[in-house]
N, C-alpha and C positions, 0 to 999 in steps of 0.2 A: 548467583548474580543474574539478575535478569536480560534477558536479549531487548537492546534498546533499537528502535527502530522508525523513521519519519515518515512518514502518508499526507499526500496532497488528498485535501477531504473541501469538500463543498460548502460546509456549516461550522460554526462553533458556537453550542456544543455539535458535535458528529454524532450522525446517523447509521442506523444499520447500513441503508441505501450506499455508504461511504466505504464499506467494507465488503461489498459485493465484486464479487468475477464478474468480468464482461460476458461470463455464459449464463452469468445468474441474472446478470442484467439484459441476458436477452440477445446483448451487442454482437450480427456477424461476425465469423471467422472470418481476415482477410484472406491469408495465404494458408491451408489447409494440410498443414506439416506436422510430424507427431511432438515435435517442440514447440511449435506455433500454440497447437494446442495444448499442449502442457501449461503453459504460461498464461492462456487466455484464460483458464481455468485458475487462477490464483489472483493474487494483487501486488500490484507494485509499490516499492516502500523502498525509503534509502537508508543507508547507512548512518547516515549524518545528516542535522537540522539544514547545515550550511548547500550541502549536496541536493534536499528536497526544496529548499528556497528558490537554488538558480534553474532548476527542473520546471519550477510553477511562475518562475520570471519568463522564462521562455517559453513556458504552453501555458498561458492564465487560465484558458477553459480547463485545465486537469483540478483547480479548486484555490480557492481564495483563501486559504487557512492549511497550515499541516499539523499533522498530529503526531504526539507523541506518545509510541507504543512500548510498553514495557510487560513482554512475555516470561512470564517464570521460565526456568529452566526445565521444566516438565510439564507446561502448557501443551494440549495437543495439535500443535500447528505446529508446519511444517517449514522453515525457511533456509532460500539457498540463494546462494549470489547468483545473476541470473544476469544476462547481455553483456553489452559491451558499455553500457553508460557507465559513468565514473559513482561508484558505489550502491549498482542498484541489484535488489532485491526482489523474492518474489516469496509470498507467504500461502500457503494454502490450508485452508481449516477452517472451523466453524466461525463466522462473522461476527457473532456474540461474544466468542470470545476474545475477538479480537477487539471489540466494539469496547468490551469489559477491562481492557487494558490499555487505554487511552488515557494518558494523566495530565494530558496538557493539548491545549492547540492554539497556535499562533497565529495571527495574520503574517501570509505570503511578503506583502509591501515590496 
């Protein structure tokens, strides 16, 4: 059964650019902690469609569309529940394949 998972993404269809780390995108470290950057080095992704909705109602800049991710169970990316947001996630692995497991994307609205 595949690990199913939602990402605020920029475009529909989504782009590599959508599945890049804030370190692959270059984006400073704010606060320079070994979890800070643990995290910064991955992406964020929720649990649930309803959970990335109310996530991109309240930050519209995080993307206009979310995506829906569907990792085999033996994809090599990495996911673990990750803060204190209500079902959020943090994935870390190769962007293609995360790009390559995209089977839907929504308008935010």
């Amino acid at each position: 059964m595949p690990r199913v998972f939602f990402r605020l993404v920029a475009t529909d269809p989504p782009t590599i650019r959508d599945f890049l780390s804030k370190a692959a995108l270059g984006e400073p470290l704010r606060d320079d902690t070994p979890e800070n950057r643990r995290l910064w080095q991955g992406i964020s992704v929720y649990a649930t469609e309803a959970q990335a909705r109310r996530k991109g109602r309240a930050s519209p800049m995080l993307g206009r569309y979310i995506a829906r991710i569907e990792l085999e169970e033996d994809a090599p990316i990495v996911s673990e529940r990750t803060t204190t947001s209500s079902g959020h996630h943090t994935l870390w692995g190769d962007p293609s394949i995360i790009l390559a497991a995209v089977t839907q994307a929504l308008p935010v609205r």
